[in-house]
C-alpha positions as a LaTeX table, in Angstrom:
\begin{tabular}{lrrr}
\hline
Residue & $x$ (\AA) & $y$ (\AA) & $z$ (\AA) \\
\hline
Unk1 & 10.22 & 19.40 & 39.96 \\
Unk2 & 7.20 & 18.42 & 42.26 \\
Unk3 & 6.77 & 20.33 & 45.54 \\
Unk4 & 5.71 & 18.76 & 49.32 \\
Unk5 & 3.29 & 21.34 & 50.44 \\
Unk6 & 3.00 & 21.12 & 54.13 \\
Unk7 & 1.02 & 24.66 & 55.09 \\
Unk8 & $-0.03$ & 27.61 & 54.20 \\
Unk9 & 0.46 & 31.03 & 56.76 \\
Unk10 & 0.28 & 34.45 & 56.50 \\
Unk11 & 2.80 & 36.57 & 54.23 \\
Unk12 & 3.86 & 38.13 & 57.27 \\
Unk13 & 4.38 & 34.77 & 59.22 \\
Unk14 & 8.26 & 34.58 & 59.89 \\
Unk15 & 8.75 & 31.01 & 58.58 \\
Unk16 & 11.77 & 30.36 & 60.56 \\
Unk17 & 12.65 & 26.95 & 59.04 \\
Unk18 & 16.40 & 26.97 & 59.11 \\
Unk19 & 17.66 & 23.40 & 59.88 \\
Unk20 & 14.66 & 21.53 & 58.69 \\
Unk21 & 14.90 & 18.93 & 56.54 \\
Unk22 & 11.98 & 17.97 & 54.35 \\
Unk23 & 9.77 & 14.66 & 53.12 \\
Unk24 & 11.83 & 12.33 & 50.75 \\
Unk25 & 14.83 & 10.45 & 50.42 \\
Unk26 & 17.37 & 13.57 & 49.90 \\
Unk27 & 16.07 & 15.43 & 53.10 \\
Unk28 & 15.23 & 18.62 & 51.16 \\
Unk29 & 15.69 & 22.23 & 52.51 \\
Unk30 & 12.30 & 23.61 & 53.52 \\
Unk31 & 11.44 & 26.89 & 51.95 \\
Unk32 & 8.62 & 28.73 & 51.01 \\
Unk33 & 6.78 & 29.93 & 47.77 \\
Unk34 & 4.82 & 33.59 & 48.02 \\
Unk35 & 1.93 & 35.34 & 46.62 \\
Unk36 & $-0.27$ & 38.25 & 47.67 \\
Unk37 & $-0.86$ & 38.46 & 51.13 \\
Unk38 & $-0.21$ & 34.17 & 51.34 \\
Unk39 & 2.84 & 31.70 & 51.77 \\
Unk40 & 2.81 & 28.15 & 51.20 \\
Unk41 & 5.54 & 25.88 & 52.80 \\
Unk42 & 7.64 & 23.63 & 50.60 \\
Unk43 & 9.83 & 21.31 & 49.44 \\
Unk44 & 10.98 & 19.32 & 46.27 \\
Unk45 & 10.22 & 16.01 & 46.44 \\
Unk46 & 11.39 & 13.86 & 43.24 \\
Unk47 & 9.05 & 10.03 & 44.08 \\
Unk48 & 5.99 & 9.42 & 45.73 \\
Unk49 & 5.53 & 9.92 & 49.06 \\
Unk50 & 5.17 & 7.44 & 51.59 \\
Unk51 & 4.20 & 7.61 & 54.97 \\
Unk52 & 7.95 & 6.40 & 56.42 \\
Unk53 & 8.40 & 6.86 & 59.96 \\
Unk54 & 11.24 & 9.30 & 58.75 \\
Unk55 & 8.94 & 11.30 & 56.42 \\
Unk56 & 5.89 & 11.47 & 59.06 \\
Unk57 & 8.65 & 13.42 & 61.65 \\
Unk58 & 9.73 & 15.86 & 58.99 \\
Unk59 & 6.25 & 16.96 & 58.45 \\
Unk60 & 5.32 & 17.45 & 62.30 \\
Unk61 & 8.45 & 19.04 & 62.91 \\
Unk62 & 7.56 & 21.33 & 59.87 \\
Unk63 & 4.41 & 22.25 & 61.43 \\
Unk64 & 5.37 & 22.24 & 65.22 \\
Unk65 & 8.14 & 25.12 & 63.82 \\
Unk66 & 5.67 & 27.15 & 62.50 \\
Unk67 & 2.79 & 26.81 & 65.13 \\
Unk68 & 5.58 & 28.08 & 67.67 \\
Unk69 & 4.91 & 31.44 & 65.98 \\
Unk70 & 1.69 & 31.81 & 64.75 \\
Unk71 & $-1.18$ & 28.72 & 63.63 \\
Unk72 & $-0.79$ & 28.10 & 60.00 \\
Unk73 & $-3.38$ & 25.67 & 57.46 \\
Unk74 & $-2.21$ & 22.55 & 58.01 \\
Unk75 & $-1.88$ & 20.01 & 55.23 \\
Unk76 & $-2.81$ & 16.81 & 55.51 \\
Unk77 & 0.77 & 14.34 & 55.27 \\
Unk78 & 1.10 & 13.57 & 51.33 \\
Unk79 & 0.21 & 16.52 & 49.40 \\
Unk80 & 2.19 & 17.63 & 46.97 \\
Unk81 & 1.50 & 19.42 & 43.54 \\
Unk82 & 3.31 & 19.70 & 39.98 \\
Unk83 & 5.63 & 22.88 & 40.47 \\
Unk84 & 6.10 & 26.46 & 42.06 \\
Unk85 & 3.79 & 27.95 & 39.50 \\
Unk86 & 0.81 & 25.62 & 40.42 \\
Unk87 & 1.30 & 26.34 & 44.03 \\
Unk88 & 1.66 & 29.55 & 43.36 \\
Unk89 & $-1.80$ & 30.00 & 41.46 \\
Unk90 & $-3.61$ & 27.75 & 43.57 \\
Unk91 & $-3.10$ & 30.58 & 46.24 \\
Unk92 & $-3.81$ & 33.41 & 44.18 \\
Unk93 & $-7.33$ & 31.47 & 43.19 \\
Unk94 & $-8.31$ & 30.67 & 46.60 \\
Unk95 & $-6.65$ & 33.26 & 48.60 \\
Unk96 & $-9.91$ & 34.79 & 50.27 \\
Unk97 & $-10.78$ & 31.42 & 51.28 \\
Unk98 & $-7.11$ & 30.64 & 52.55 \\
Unk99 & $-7.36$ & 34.41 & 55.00 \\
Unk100 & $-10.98$ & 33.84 & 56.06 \\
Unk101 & $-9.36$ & 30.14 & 57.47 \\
Unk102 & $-6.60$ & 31.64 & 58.80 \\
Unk103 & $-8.24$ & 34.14 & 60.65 \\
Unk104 & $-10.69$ & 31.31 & 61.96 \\
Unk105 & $-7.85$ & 29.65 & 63.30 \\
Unk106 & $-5.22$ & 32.31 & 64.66 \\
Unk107 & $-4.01$ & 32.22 & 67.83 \\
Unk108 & $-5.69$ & 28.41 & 68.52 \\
Unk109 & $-4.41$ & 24.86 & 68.75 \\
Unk110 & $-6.24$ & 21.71 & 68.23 \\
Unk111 & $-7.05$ & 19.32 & 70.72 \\
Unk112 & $-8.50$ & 16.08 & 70.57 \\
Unk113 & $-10.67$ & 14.04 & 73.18 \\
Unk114 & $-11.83$ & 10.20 & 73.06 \\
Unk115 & $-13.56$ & 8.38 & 75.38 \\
Unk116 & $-14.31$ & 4.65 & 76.12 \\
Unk117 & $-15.80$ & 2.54 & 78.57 \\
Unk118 & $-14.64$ & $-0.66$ & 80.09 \\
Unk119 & $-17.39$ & $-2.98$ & 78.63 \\
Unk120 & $-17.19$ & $-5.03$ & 82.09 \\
Unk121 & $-18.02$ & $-1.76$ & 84.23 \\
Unk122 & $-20.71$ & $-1.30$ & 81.77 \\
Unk123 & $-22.22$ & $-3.97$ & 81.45 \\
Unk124 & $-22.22$ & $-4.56$ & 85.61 \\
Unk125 & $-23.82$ & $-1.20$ & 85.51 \\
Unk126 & $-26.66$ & $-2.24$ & 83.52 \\
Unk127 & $-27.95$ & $-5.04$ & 84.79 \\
Unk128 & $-27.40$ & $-3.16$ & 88.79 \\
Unk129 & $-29.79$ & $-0.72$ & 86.76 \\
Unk130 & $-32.28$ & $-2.26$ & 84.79 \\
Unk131 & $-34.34$ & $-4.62$ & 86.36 \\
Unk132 & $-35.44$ & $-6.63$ & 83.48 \\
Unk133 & $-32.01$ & $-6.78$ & 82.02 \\
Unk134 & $-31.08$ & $-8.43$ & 85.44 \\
Unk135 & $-33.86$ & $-10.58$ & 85.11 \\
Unk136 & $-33.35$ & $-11.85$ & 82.08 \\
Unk137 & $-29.29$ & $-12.67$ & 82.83 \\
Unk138 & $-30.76$ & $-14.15$ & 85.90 \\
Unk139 & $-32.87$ & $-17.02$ & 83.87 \\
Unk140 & $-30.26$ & $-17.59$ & 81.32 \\
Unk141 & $-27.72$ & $-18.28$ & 83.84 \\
Unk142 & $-30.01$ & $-20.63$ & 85.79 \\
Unk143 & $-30.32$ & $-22.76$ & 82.50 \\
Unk144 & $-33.40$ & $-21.37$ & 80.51 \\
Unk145 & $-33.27$ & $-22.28$ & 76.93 \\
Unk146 & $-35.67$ & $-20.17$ & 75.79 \\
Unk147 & $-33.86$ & $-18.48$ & 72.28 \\
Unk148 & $-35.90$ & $-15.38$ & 72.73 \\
Unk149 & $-34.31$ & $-14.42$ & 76.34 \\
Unk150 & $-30.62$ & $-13.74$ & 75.25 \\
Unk151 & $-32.16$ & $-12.19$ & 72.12 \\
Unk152 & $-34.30$ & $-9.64$ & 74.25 \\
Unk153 & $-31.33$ & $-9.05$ & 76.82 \\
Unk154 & $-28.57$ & $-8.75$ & 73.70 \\
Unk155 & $-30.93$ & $-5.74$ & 72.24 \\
Unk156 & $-31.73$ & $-4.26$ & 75.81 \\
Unk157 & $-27.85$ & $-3.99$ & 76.54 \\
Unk158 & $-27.25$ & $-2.65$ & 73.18 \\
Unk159 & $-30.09$ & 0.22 & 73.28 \\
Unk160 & $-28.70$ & 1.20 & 76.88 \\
Unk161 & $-24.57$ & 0.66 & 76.09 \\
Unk162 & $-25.92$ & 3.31 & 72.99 \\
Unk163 & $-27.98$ & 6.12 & 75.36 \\
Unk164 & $-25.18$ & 6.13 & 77.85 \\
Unk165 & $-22.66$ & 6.82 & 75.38 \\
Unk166 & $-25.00$ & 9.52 & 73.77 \\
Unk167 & $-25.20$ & 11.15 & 76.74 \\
Unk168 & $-21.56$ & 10.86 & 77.85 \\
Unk169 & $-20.65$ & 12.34 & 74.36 \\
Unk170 & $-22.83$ & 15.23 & 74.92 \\
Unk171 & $-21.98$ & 15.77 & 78.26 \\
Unk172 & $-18.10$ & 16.17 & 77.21 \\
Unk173 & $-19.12$ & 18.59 & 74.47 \\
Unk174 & $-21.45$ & 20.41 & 76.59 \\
Unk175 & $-18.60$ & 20.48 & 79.02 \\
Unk176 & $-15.54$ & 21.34 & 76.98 \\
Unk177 & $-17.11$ & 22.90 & 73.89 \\
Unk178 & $-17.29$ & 26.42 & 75.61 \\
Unk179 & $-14.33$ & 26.66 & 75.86 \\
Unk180 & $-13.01$ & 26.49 & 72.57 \\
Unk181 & $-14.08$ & 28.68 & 69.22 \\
Unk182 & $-14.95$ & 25.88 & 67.45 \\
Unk183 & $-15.52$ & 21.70 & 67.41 \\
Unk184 & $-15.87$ & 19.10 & 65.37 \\
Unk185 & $-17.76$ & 14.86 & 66.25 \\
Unk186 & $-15.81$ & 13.01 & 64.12 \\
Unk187 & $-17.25$ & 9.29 & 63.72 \\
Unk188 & $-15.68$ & 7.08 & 66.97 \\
Unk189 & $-13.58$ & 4.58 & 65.98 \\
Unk190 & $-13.01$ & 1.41 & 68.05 \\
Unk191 & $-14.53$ & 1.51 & 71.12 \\
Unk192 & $-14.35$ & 4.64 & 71.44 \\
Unk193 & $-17.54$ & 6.11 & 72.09 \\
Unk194 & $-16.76$ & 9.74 & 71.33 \\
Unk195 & $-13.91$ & 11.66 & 68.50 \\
Unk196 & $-13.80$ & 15.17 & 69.60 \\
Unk197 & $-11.90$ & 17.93 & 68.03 \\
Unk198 & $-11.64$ & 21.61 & 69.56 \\
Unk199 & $-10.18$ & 24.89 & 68.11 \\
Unk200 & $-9.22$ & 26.02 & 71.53 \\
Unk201 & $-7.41$ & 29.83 & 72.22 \\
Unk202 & $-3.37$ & 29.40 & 73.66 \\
Unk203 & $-4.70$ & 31.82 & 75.95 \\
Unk204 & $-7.18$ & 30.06 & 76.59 \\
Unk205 & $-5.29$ & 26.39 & 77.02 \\
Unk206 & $-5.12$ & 26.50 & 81.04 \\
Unk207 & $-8.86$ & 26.55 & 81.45 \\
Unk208 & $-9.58$ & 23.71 & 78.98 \\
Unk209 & $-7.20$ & 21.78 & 80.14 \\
Unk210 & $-8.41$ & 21.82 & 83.95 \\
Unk211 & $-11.69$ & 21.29 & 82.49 \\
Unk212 & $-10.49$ & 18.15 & 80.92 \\
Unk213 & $-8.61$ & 17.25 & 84.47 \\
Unk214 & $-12.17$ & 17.79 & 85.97 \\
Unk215 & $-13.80$ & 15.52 & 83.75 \\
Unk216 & $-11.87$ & 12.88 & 84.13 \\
Unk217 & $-11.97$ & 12.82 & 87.36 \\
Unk218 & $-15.61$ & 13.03 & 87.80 \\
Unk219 & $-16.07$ & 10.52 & 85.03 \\
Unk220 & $-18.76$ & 7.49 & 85.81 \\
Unk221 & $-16.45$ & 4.17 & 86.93 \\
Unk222 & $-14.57$ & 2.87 & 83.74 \\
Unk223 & $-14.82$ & 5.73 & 81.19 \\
Unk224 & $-11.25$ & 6.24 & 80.41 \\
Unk225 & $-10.64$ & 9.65 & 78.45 \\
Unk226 & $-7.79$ & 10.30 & 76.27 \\
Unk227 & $-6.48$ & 14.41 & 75.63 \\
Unk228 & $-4.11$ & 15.10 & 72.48 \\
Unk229 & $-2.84$ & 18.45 & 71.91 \\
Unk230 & $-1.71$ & 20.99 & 71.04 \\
Unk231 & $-1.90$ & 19.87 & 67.43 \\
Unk232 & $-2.00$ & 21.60 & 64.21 \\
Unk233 & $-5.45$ & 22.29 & 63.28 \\
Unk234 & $-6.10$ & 19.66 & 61.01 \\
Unk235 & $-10.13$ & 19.43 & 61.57 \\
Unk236 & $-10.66$ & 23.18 & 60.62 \\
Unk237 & $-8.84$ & 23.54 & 57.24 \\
Unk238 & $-11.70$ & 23.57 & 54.79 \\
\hline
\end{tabular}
């Protein structure tokens, strides 16, 4: 029968997954499948996964249970392989790879930051900034047809709505990064203007996250950020 694979930990991770139910239909018992020093976190699954509303809770709780004792690999919602035996060989095969990332990630959580900015605010604070972007709203609002004057303003806007999110992104990694052991710039999505994910210590949590506090609150009028954690480390699983 095909197996849900939702992590892999440690042989000496305690795995305490009594009570969970698993991804599919049936509601599976969660177990686990060993080999060497390695355990990978299971369960049958006889159909093709869907991301159900159900199915997406089983996994988190999956994972939430076993970061409460120590950070495993994360697998992405939706993996699942053949049998046992192909589980078990894919971590024999890749088992130095699977410690060196587990070590990476021991004793961290992941937390993710985005930022946008209210495009009104923005824009306000561009033309109270630029003089010839003010200029240029200025004759277009006092009825100049000329084509090339919305053109030239549209492409002055967009160069300066792109430097001040370049430098807002950089100033929140500059900021924040620190404090973690590792981070990933994902692409922003949206208006976002910045995807950030950080490996950051749990002993190590109380400092980020009063960084964060102090961030926000010393944030330029109308950047809005957003903080998700702890999560599983999902951005540092090679």
């Amino acid at each position: 029968m095909a197996v849900y694979v939702y992590a892999v930990t440690r042989r000496e991770h305690p795995c305490r997954l009594d009570g969970l139910t698993g991804v599919g239909p049936d509601a599976p018992a969660v177990r686990t499948l060993e080999s060497g020093e390695l355990r990978a976190v299971v369960s049958d699954v006889g159909e093709a996964v869907r991301p159900k509303r159900r199915d997406i809770a089983a996994h988190q709780a999956v994972l939430d249970r076993l970061m409460a004792d120590e950070t495993p690999l994360p697998l992405q919602f939706g993996y699942t392989a053949p049998d046992d035996e192909t589980v078990r060989q894919v971590l024999a095969e890749r088992a130095d790879g699977y410690l060196d990332a587990l070590a990476g990630v021991r004793g961290c959580a992941e937390y993710n930051v985005k930022a946008r900015q209210d495009e009104g605010v923005l824009l306000r604070g561009i033309l109270e900034d630029s003089p010839r972007a003010s200029g240029l709203n200025e004759e277009i609002l006092a009825g100049d047809t000329d084509p090339r004057l919305p053109l030239e303003l549209g492409q002055l806007v967009a160069a300066e709505v792109d430097r001040r999110s370049s430098n807002a992104s950089a100033d929140l990694i500059r900021a924040l990064a620190p404090l973690a052991r590792a981070y990933v710039v994902h692409p922003p999505t949206g208006e976002d203007f910045v995807n950030l994910s950080l490996l950051v210590p749990r002993d190590g949590e109380g400092a980020f996250l009063d960084a964060h506090a102090g961030l926000a609150r010393e944030a330029d009028a109308g950047v809005r950020t957003r903080l998700t954690g702890p999560l599983p480390p999902y951005s540092f699983v090679p």
